[in-house]
Backbone as JSON, one array per atom type, in Angstrom:
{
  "sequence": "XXXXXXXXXXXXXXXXXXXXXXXXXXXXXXXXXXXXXXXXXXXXXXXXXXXXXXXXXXXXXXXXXXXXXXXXXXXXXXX",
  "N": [[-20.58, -6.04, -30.72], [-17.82, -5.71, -29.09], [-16.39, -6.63, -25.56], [-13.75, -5.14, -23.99], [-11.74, -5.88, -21.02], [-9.58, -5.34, -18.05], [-7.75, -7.66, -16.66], [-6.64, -8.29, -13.24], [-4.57, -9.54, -10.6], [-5.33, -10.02, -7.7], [-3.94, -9.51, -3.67], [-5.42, -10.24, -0.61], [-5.51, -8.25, 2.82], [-7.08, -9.41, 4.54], [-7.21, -12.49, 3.4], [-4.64, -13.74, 3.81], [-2.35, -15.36, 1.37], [-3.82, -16.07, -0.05], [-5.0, -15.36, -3.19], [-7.37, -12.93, -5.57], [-8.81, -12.96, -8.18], [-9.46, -10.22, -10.34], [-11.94, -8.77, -12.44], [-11.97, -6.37, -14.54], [-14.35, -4.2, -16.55], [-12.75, -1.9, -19.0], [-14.39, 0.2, -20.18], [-16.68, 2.6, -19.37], [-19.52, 2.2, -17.46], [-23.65, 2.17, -18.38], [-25.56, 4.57, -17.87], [-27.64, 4.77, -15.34], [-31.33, 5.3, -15.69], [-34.37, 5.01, -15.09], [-36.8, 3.81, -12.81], [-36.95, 0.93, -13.21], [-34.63, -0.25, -14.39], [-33.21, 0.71, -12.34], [-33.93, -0.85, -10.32], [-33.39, -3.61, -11.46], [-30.7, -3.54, -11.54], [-30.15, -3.07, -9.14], [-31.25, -5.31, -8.09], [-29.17, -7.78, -9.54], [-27.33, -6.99, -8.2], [-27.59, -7.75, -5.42], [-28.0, -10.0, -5.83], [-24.84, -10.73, -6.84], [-23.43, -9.66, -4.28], [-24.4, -11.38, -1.79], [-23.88, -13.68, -2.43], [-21.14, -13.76, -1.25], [-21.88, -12.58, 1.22], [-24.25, -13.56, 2.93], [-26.45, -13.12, 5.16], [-26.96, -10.48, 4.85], [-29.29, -10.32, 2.87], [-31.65, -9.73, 3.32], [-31.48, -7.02, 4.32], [-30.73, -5.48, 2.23], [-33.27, -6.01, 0.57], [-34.97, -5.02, 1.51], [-34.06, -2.06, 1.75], [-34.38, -2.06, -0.9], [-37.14, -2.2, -1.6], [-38.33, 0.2, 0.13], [-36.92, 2.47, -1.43], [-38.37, 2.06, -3.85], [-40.67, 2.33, -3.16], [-40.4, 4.91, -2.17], [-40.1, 6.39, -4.84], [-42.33, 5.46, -6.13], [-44.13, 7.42, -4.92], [-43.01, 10.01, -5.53], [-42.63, 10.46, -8.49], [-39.8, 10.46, -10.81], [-37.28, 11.07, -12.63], [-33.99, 9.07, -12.28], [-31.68, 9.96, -12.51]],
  "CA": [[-19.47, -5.28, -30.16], [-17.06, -6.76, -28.08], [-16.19, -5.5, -24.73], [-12.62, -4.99, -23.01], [-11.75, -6.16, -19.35], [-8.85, -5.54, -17.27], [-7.35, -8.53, -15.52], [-6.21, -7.83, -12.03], [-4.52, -10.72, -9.52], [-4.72, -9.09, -6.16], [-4.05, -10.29, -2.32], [-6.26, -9.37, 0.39], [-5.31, -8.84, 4.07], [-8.43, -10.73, 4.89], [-7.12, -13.65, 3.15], [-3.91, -14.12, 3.03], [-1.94, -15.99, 0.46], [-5.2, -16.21, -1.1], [-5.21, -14.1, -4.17], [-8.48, -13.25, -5.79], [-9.08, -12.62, -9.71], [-10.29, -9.03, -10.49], [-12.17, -8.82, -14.27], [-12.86, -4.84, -14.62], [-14.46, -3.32, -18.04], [-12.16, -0.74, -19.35], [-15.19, 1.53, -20.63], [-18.08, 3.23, -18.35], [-21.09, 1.7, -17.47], [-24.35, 2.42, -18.65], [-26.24, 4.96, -16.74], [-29.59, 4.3, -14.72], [-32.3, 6.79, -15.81], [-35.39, 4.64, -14.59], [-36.76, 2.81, -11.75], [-37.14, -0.82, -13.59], [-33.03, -0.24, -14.81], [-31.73, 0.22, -10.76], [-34.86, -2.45, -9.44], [-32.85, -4.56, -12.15], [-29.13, -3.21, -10.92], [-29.98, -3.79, -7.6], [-31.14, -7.2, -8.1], [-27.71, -8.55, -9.81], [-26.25, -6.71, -7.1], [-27.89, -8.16, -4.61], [-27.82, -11.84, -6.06], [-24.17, -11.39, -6.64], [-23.27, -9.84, -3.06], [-25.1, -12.09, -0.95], [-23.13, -14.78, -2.2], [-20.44, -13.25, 0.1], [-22.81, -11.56, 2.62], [-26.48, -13.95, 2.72], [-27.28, -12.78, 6.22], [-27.32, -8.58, 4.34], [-29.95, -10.1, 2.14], [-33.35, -9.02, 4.26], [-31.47, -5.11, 4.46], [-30.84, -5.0, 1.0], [-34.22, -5.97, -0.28], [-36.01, -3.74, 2.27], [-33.3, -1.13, 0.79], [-35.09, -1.43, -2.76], [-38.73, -1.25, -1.05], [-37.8, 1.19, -0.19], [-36.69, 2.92, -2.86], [-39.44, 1.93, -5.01], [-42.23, 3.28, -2.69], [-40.41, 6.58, -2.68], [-40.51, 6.89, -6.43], [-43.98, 5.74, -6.3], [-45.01, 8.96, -4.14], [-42.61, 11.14, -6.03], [-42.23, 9.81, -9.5], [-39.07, 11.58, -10.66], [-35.65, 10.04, -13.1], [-33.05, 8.48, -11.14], [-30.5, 10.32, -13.02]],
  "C": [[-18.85, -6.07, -29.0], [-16.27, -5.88, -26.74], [-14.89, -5.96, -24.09], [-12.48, -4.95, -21.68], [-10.13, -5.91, -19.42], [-8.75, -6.36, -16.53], [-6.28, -8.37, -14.53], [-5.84, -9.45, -11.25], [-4.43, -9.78, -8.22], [-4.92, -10.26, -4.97], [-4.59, -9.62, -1.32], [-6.05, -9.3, 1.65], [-6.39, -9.89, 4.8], [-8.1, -12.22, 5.0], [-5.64, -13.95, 2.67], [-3.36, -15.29, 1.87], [-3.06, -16.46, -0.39], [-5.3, -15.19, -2.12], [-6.81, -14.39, -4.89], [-8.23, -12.37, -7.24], [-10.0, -11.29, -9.92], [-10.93, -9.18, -12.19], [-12.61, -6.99, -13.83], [-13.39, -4.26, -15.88], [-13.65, -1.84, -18.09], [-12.4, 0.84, -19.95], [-16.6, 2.01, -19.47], [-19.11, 2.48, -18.4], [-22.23, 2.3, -17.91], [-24.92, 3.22, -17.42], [-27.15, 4.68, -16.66], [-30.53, 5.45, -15.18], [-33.73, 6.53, -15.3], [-35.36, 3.58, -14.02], [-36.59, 1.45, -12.48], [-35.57, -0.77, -13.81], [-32.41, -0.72, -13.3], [-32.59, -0.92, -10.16], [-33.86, -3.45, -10.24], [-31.5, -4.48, -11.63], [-29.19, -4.04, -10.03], [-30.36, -5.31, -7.67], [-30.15, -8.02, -8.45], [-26.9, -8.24, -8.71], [-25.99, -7.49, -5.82], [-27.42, -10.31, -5.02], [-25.95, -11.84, -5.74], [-22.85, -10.96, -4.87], [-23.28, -10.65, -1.58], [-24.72, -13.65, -1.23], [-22.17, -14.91, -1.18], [-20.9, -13.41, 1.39], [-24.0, -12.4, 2.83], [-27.14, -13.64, 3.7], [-27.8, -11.25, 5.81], [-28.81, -9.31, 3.54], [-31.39, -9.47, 2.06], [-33.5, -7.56, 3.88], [-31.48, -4.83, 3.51], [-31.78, -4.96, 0.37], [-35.39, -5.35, 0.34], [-35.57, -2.26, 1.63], [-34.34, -0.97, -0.63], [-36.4, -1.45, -3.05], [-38.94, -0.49, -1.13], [-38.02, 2.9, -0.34], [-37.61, 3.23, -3.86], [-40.5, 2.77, -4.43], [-41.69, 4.85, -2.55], [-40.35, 6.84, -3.83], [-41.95, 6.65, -7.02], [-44.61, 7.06, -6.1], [-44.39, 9.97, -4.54], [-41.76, 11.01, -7.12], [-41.74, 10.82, -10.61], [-37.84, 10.68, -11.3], [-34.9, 10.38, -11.95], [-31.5, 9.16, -11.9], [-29.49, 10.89, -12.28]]
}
């Protein structure tokens, strides 16, 4: 199956005359229903944020510590 994107050129006050390439999928994302799915989310998220951001990367992966140790102690879908 082949999946549909929206291509976006936008300009950012940040940067001007710098435009930046949007790709968006035109259908819904998959939902999360278990921890290993968002530990996996959050990890692409994190990889591809922290290209931006690399000093966030400490808060974010204490963020999905966490996370995880509260679904350890109250193991429960993430739906």
């Amino acid at each position: 199956m082949k999946e549909k994107f929206n291509i976006s050129v936008n300009t950012s006050k940040d940067s001007p005359g710098q435009p930046t390439l949007c790709l968006e999928p035109l259908q819904k994302g998959k939902n999360i229903s278990t921890i290993d799915t968002w530990t996996s989310a959050l990890q692409i998220f994190v990889g591809i944020y922290t290209f931006k951001f690399p000093a966030e990367a400490p808060a974010l992966m204490k963020y999905g510590e966490v996370v995880q140790i509260g679904f350890t102690m109250t193991p429960i879908s993430v739906t």
